[in-house]
CHARMM-style PDB file with segment names, atoms N, HN, CA, C and O in Angstrom:
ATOM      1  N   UNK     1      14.028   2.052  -2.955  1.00  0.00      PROA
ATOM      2  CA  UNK     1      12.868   1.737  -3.769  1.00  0.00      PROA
ATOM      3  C   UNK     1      12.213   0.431  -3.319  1.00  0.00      PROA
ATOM      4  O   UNK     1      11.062   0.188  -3.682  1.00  0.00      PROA
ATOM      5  N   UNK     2      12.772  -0.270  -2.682  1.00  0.00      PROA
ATOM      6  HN  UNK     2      13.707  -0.073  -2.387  1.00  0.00      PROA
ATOM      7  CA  UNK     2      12.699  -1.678  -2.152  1.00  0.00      PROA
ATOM      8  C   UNK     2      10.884  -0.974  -1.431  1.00  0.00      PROA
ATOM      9  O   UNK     2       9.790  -1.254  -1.921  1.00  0.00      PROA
ATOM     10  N   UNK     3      11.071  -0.288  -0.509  1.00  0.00      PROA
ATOM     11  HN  UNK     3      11.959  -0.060  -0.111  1.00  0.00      PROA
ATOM     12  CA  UNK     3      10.269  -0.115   0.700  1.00  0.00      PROA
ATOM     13  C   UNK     3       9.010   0.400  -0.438  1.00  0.00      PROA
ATOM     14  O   UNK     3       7.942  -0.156  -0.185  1.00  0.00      PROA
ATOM     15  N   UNK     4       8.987   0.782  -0.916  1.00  0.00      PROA
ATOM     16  HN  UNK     4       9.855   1.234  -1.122  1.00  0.00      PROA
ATOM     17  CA  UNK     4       7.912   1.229  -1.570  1.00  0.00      PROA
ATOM     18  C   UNK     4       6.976  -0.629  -2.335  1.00  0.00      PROA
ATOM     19  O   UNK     4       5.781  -0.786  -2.583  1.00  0.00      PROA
ATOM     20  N   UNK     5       8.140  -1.674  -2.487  1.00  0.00      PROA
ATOM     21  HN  UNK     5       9.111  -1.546  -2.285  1.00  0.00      PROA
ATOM     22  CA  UNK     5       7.439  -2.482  -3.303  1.00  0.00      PROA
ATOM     23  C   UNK     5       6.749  -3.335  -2.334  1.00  0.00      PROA
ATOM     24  O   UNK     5       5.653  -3.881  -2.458  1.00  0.00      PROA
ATOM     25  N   UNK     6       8.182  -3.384  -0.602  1.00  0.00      PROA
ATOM     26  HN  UNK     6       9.072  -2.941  -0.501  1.00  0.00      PROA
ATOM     27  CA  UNK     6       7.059  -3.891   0.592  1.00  0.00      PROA
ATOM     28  C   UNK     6       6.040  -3.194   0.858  1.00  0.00      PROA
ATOM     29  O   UNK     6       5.189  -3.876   1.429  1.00  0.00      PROA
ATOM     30  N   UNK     7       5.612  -1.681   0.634  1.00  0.00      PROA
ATOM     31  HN  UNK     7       6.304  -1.127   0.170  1.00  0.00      PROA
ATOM     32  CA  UNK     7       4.316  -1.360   1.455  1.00  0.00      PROA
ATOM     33  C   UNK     7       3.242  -1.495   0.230  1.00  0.00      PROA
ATOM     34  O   UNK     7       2.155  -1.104   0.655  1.00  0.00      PROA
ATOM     35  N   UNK     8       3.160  -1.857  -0.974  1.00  0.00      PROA
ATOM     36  HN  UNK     8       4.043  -2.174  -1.319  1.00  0.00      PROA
ATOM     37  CA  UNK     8       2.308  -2.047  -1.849  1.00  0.00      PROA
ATOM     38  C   UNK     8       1.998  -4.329  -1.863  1.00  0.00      PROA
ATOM     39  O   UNK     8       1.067  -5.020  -2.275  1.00  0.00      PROA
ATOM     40  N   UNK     9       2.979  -4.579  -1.370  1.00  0.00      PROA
ATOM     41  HN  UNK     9       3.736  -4.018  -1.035  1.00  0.00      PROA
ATOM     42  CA  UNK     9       2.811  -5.928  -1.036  1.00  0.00      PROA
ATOM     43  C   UNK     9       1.741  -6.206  -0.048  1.00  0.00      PROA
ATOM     44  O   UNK     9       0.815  -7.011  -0.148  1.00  0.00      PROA
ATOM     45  N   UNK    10       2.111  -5.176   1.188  1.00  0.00      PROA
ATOM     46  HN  UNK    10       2.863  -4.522   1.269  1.00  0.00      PROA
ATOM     47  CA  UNK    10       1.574  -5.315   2.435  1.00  0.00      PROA
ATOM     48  C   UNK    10      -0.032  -5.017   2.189  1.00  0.00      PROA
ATOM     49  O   UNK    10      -0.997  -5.713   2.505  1.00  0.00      PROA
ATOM     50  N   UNK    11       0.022  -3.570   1.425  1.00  0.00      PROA
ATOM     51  HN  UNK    11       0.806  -3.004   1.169  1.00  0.00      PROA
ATOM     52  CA  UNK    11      -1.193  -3.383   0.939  1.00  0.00      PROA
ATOM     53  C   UNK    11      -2.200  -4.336   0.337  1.00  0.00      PROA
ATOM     54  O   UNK    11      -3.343  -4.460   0.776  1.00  0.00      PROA
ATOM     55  N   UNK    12      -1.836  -4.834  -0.432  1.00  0.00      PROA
ATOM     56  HN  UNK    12      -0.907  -4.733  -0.789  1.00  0.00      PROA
ATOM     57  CA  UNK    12      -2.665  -6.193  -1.250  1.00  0.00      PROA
ATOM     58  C   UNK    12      -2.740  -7.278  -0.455  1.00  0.00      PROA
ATOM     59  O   UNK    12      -3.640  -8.088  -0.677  1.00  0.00      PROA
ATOM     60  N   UNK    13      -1.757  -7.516   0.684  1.00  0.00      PROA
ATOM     61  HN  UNK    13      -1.025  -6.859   0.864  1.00  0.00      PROA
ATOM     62  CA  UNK    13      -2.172  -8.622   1.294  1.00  0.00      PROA
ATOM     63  C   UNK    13      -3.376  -8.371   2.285  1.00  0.00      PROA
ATOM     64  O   UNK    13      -4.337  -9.134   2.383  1.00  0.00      PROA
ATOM     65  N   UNK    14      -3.171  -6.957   3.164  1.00  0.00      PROA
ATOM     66  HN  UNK    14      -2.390  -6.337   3.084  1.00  0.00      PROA
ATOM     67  CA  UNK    14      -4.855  -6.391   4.196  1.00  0.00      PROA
ATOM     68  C   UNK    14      -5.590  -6.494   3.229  1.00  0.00      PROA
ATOM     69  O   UNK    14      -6.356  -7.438   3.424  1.00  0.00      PROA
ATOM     70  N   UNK    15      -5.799  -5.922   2.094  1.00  0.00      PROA
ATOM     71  HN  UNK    15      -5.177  -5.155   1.937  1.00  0.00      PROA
ATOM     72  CA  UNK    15      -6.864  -6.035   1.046  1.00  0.00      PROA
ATOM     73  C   UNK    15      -7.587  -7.552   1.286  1.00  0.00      PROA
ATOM     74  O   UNK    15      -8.702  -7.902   1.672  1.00  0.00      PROA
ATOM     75  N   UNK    16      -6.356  -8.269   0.851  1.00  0.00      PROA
ATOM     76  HN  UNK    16      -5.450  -7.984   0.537  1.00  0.00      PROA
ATOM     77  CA  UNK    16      -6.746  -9.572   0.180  1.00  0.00      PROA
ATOM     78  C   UNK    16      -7.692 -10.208   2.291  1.00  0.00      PROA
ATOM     79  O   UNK    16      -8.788 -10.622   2.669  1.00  0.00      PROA
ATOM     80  N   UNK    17      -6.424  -9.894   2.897  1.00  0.00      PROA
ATOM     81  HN  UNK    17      -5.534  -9.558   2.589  1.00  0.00      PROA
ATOM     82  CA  UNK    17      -7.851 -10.421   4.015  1.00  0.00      PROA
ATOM     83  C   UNK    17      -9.048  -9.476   4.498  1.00  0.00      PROA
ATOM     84  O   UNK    17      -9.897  -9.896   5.284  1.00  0.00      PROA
ATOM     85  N   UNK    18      -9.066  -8.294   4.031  1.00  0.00      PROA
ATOM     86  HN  UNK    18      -8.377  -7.953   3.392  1.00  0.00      PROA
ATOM     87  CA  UNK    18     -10.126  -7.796   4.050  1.00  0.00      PROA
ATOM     88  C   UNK    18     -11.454  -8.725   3.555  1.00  0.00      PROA
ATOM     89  O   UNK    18     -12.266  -9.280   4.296  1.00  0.00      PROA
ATOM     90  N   UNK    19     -11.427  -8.723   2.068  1.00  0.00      PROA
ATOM     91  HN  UNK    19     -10.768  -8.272   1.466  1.00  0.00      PROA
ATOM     92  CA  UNK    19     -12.002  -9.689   1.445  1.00  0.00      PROA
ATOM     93  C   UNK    19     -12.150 -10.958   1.875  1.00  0.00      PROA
ATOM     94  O   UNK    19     -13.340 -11.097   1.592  1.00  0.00      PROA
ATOM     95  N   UNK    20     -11.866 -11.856   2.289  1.00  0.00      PROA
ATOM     96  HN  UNK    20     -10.899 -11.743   2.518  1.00  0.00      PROA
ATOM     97  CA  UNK    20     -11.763 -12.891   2.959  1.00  0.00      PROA
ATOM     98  C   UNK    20     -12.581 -12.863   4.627  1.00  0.00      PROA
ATOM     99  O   UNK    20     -13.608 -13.496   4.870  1.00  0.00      PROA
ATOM    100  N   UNK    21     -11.947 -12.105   5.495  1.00  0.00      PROA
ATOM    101  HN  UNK    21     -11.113 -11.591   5.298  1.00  0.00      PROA
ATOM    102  CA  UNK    21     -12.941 -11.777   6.645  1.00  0.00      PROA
ATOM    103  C   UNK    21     -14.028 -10.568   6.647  1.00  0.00      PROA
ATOM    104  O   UNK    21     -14.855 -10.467   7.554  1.00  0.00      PROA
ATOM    105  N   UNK    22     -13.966  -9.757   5.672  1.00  0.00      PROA
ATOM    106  HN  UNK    22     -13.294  -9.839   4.936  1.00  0.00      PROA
ATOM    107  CA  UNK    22     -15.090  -8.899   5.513  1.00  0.00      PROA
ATOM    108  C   UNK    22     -14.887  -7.872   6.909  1.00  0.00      PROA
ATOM    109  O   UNK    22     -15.833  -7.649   7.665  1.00  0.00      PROA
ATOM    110  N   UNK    23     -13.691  -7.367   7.093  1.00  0.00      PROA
ATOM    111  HN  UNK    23     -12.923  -7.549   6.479  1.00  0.00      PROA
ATOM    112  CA  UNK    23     -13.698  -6.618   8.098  1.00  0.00      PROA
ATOM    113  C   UNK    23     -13.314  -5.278   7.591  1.00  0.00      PROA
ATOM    114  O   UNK    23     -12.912  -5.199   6.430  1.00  0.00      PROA
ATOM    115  N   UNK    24     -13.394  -4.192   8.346  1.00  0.00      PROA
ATOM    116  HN  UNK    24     -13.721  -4.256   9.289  1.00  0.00      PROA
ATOM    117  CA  UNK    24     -13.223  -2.878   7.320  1.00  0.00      PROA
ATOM    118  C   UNK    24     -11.945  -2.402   8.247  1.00  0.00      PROA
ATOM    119  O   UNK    24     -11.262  -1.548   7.682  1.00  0.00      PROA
ATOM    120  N   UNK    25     -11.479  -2.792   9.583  1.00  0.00      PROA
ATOM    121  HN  UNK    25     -12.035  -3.486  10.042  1.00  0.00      PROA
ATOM    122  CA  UNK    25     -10.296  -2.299   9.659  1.00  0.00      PROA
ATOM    123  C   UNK    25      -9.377  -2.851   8.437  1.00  0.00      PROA
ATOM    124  O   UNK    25      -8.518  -2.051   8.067  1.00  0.00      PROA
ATOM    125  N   UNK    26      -9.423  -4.000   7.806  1.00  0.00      PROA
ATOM    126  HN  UNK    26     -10.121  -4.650   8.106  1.00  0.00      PROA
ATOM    127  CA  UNK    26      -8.461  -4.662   7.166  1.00  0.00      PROA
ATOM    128  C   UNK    26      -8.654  -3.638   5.638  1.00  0.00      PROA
ATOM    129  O   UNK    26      -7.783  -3.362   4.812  1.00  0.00      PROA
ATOM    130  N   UNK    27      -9.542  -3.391   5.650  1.00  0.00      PROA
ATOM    131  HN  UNK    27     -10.249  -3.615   6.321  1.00  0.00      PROA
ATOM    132  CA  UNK    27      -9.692  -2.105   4.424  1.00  0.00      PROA
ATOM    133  C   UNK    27      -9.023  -1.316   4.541  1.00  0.00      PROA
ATOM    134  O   UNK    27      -8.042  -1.081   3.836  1.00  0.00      PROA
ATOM    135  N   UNK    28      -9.379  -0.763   5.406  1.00  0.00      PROA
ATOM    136  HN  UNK    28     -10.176  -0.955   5.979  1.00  0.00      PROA
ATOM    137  CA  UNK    28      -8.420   1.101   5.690  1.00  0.00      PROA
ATOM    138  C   UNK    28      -6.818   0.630   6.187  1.00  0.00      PROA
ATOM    139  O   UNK    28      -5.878   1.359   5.867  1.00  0.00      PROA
ATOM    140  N   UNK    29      -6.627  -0.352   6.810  1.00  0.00      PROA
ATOM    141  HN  UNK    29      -7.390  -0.944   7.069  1.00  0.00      PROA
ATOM    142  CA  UNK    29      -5.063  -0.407   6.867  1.00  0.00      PROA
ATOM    143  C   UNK    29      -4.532  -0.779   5.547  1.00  0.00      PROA
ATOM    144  O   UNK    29      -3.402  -0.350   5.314  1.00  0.00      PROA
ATOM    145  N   UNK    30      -5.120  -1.512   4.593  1.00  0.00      PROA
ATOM    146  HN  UNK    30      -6.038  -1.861   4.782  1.00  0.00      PROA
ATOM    147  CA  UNK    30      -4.444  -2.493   3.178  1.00  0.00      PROA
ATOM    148  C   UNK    30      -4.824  -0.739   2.473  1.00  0.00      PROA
ATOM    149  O   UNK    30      -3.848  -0.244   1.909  1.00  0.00      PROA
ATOM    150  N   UNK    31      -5.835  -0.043   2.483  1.00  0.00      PROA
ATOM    151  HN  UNK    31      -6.628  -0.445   2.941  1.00  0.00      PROA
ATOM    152  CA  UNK    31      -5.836   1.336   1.625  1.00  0.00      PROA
ATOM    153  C   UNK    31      -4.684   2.479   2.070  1.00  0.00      PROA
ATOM    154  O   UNK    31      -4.244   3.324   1.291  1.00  0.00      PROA
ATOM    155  N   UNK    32      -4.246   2.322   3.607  1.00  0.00      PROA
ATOM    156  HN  UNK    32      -4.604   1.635   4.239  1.00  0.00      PROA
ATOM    157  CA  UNK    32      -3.272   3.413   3.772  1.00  0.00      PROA
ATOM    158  C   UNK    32      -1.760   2.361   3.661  1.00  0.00      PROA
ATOM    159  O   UNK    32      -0.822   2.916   4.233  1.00  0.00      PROA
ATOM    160  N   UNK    33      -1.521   1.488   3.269  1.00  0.00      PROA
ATOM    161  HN  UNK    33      -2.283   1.037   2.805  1.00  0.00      PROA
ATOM    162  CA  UNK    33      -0.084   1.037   2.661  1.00  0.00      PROA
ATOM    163  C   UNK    33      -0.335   1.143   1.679  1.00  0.00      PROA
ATOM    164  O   UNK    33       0.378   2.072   1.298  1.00  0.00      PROA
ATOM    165  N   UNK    34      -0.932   0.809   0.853  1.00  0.00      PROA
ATOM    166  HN  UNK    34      -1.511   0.054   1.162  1.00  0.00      PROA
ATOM    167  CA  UNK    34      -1.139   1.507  -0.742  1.00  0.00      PROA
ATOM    168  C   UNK    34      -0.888   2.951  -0.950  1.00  0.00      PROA
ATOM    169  O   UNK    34       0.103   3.269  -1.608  1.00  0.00      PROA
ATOM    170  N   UNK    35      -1.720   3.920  -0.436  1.00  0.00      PROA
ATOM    171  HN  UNK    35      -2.525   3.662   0.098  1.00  0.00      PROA
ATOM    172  CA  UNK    35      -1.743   5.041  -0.281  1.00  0.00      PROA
ATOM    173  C   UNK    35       0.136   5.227   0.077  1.00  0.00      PROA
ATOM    174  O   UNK    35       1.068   5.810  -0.478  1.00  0.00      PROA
ATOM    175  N   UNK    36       0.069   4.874   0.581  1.00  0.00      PROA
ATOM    176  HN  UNK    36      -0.688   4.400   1.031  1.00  0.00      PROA
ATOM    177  CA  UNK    36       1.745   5.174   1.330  1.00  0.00      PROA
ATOM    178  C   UNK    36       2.995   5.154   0.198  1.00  0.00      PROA
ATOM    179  O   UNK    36       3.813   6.012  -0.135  1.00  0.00      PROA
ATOM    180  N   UNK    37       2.768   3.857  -0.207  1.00  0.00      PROA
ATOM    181  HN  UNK    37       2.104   3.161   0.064  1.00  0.00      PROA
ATOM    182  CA  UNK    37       3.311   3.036  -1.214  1.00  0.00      PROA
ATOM    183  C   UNK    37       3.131   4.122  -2.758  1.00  0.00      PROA
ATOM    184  O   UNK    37       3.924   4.590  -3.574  1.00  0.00      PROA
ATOM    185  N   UNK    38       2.337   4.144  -2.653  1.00  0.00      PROA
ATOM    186  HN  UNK    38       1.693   3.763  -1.989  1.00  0.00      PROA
ATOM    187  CA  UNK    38       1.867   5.500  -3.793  1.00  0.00      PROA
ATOM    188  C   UNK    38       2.420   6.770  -3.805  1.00  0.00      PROA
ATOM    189  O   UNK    38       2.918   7.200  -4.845  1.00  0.00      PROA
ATOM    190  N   UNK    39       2.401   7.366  -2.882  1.00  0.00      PROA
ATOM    191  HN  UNK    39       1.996   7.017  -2.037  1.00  0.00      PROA
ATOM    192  CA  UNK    39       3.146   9.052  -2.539  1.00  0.00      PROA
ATOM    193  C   UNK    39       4.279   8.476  -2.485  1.00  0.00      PROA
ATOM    194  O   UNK    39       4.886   8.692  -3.534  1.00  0.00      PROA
ATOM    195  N   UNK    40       4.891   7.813  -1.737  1.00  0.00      PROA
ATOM    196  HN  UNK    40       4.397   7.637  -0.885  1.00  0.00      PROA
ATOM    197  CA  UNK    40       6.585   7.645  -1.700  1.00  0.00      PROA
ATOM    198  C   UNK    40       7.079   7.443  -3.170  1.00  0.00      PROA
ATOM    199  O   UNK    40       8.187   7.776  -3.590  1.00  0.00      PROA
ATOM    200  N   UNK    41       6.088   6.849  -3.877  1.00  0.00      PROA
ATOM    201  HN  UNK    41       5.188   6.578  -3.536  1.00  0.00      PROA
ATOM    202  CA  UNK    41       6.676   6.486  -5.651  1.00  0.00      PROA
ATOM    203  C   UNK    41       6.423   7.581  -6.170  1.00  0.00      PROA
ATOM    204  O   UNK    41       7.282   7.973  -6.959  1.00  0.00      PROA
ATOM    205  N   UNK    42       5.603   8.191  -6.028  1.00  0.00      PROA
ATOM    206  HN  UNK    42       4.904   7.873  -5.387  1.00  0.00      PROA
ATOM    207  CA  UNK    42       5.537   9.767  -6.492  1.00  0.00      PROA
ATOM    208  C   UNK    42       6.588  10.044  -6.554  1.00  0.00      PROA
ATOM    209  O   UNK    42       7.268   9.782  -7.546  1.00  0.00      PROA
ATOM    210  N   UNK    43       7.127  10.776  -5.312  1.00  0.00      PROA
ATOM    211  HN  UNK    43       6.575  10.990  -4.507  1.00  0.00      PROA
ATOM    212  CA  UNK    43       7.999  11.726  -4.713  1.00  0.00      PROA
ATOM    213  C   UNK    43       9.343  11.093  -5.567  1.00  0.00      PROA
ATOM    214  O   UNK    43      10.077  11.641  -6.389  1.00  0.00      PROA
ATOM    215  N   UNK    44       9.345  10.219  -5.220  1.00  0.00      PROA
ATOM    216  HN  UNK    44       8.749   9.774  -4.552  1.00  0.00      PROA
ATOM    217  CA  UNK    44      10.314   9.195  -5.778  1.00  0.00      PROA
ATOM    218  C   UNK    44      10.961   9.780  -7.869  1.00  0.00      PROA
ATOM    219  O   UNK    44      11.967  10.140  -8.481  1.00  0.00      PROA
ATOM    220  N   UNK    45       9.754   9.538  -8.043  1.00  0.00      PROA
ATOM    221  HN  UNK    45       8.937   9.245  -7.546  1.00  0.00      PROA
ATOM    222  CA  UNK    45       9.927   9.761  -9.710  1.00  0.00      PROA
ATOM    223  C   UNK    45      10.500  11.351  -9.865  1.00  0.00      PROA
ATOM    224  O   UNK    45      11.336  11.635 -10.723  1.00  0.00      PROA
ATOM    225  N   UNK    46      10.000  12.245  -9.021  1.00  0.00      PROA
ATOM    226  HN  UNK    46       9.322  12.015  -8.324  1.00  0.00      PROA
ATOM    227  CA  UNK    46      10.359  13.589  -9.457  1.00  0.00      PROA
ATOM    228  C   UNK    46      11.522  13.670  -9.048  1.00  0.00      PROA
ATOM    229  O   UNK    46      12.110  14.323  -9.910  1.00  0.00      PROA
ATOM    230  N   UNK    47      12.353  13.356  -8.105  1.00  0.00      PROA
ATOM    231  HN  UNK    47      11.875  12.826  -7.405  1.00  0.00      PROA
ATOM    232  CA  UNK    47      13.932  13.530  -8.021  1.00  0.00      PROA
ATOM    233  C   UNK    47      14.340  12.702  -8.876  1.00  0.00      PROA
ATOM    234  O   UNK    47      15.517  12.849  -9.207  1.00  0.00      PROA
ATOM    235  N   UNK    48      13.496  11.466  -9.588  1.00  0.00      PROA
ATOM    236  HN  UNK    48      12.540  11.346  -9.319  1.00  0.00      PROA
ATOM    237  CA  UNK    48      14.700  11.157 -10.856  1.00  0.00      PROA
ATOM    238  C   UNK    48      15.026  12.000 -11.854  1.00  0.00      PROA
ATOM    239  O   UNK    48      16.175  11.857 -12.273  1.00  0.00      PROA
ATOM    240  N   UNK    49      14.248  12.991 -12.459  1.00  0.00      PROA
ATOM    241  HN  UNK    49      13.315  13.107 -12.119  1.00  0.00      PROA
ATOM    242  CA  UNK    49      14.284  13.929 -13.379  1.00  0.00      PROA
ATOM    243  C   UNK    49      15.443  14.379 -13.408  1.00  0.00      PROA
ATOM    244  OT1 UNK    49      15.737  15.279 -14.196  1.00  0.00      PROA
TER     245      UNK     49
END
């Protein structure tokens, strides 16, 4: 579960320099660790059941 809280970290940090340098690779990489970070917690919750 660890890896899921680094790729939502990682996410907010491209975000955060997205914002800061105004570049849009830094968008789409900080949106696909989120994204990432997101489905793995998905997947995640339904085998706790």
């Amino acid at each position: 579960m660890r890896h899921v809280y680094i790729r939502g970290i990682l996410g907010l940090i491209w975000l955060a320099a997205a914002i800061v340098s105004g570049s849009m690779l830094y968008v789409i990489l900080g949106a696909v660790f989120l994204y990432s970070a997101y489905t793995t917690r998905k997947k995640g919750k339904k085998g706790d059941r």
